[in-house]
N, C-alpha and C positions, 0 to 999 in steps of 0.2 A: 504494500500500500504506500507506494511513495511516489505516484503522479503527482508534476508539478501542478501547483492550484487546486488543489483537492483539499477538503479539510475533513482531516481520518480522527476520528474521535477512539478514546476505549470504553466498552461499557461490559462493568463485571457483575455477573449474576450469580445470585447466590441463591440457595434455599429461603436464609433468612431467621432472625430468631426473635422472641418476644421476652427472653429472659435477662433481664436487666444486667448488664457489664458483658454477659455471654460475646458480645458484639466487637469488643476491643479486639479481636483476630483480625475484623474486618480491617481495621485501622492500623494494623501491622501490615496486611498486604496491599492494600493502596496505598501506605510508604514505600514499599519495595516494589511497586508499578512503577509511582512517580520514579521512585529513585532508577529502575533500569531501563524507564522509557520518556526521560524528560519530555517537555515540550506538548505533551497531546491532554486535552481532557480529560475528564474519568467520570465518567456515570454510573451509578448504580443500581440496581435492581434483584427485587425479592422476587420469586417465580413461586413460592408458596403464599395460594390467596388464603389460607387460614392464619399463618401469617401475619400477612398485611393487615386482613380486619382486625382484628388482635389489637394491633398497633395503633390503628386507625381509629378504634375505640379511648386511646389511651391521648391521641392527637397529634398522633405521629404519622407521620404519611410518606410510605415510601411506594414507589413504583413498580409495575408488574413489568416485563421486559419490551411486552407491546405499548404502555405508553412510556416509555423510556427509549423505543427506539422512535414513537412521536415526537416526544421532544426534542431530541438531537435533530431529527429532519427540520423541524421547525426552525431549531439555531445554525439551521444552514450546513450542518455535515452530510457529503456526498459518499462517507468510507467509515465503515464503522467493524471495529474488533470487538466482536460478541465472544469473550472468555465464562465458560461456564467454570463456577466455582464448588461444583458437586464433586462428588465421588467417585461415581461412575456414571456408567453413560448408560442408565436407568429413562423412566416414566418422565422426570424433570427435564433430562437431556435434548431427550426425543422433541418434546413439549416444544424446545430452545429450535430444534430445527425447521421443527412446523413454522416457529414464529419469523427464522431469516424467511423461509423461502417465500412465507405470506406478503413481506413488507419488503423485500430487498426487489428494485426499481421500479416503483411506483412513480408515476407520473410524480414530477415535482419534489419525488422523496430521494430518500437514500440508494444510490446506486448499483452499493456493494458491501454485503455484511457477511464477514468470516467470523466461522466461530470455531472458537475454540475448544480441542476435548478437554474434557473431565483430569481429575487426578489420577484416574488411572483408567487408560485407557491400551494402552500397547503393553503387549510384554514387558518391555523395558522398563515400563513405567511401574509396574510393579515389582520389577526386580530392584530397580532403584529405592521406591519407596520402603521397601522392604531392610534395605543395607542402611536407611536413612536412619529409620524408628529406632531400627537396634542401638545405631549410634549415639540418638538421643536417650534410648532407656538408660544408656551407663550413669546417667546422673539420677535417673530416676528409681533404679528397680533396687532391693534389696537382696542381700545373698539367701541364692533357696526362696526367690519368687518364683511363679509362674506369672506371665504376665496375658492378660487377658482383652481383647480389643472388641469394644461395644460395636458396631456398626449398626444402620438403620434398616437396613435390606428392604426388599420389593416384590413386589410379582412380577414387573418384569425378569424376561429369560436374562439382564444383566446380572439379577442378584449371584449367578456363576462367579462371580468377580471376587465374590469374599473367598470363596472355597477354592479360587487362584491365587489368591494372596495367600491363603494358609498356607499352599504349597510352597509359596518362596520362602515363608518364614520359616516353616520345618526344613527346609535346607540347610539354613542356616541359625537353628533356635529349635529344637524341638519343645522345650518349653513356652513357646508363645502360641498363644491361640486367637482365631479370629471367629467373632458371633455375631449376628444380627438379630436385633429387638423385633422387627418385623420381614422376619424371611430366615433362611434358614444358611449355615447351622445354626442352630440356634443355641441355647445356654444348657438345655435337655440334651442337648448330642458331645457337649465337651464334656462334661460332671464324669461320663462313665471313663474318658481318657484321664481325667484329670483321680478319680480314682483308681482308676489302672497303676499312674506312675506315682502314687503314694502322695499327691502335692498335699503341703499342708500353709503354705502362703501364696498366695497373692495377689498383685495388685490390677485394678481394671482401669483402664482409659477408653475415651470416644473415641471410636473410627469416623469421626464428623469435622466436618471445618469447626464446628462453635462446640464448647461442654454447653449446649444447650436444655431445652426440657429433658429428652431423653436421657442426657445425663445423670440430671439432677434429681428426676426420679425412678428413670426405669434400669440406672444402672446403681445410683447413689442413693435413694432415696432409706427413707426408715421403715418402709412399708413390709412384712413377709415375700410378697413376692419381687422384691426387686435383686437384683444379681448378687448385689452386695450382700443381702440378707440370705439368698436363699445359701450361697457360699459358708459363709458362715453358720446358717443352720447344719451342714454337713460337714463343719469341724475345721473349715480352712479359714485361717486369720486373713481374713480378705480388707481389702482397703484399698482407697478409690483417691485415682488422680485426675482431676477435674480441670484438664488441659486439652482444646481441640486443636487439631492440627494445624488450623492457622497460626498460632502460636511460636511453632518450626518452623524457622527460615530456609533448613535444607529441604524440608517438606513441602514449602511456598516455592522453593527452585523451580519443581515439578511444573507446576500451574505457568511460572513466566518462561518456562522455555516453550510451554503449549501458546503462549500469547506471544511470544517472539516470530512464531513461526504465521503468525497469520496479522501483523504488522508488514 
């Protein structure tokens, strides 16, 4: 996107969240945009309408990605980098491509919208992700954790994508495990591994850009049936680190070499 006279905007989309501070990841990766893509704009956009109204009850208003790519057309952008800030390339992603091919050269409108994949989308991208976490576990995990990863999962056929990333991590971690809250595997299908290899600690993180709700209560909460709890009911000193992946910068890597490539 580097026709002269063109003005190429970025606009980063995200799930989104209603949990109060959860959001400051957002605000570590649009500094590390700004920072590896001076000069262009940055807009932003929630693609979860539950979301939105949420927010919009509370008087906060943020944008779905169709009137966020209104807007930009409006302030005269003919080029726009649509960087998806999900997971995978799930029910949200797809959503993202309906919405380029709907609005991308409309009369009058925006020309040309690239968008970008998810955090993990190619092999590599999980291979990388994979060497990254572990990297950052070393400050995080304690000796004789298993370390456990929340994910949000799908009905879509992407939810494959957690139970591809297990693979990378048992490559190199057989003690790490990945779950999804809604899809599978789910917390039912690790317990019987995790009592297999006798674990008796460990710690859980979100597989999410934000430690959002689902962190806070379906991985952390005080309730019997949340991960943290039911872990513990079954004898494992579990304990919950309430950091989403925006938070990693080598994590964040991932996402701005997907936005590099469609700049």
């Amino acid at each position: 996107m580097n026709q002269v006279n063109d003005k190429t905007g970025i606009l980063l989309a995200a799930f989104g969240t209603s949990v109060p501070g959860a959001d400051a990841v957002y605000e570590n990766i649009e500094n590390k945009v700004r920072e590896d893509f001076p000069g262009h704009d940055v807009y932003w956009a929630y693609t979860s309408i539950v979301i939105r109204e949420k927010l919009s009850k509370q008087g906060k208003v943020f944008l779905s990605p169709v009137q966020a790519l209104g807007l930009m057309a409006e302030q005269g952008f003919s080029r726009v980098a649509l960087q998806s800030l999900l997971i995978i390339p799930g029910l949200e992603h797809h959503d993202l491509i309906r919405t380029r091919a709907s609005i991308q050269g409309l009369p009058k409108g925006i020309k040309e919208i690239r968008l970008g994949d998810p955090l993990l989308s190619q092999s590599q991208d999980l291979e990388r992700f994979a060497t990254a976490m572990l990297k950052n576990l070393t400050e995080i995990r304690e000796n004789d954790e298993a370390v456990i990863f929340m994910g949000h999962g799908s009905v879509h056929p992407a939810n494959v994508y957690y139970s591809a990333l297990q693979y990378h991590f048992w490559l190199r971690d057989e003690d790490v495990f990945v779950g999804a809250v809604e899809g599978t595997p789910g917390l039912e299908d690790i317990l019987p591994l995790l009592e297999k290899k006798k674990t008796r600690k460990a710690v859980l993180l979100p597989l999410m850009v934000v430690a959002g709700d689902h962190a806070v209560n379906d991985m952390a909460g005080k309730q019997a049936d949340s991960w943290v709890s039911i872990l513990k009911e079954q004898g494992i000193d579990a304990r919950v680190e309430m950091k989403g992946l925006g938070a990693f910068d080598n994590v964040v890597n991932i996402w701005m070499d997907h936005l590099s490539k469609i700049l």
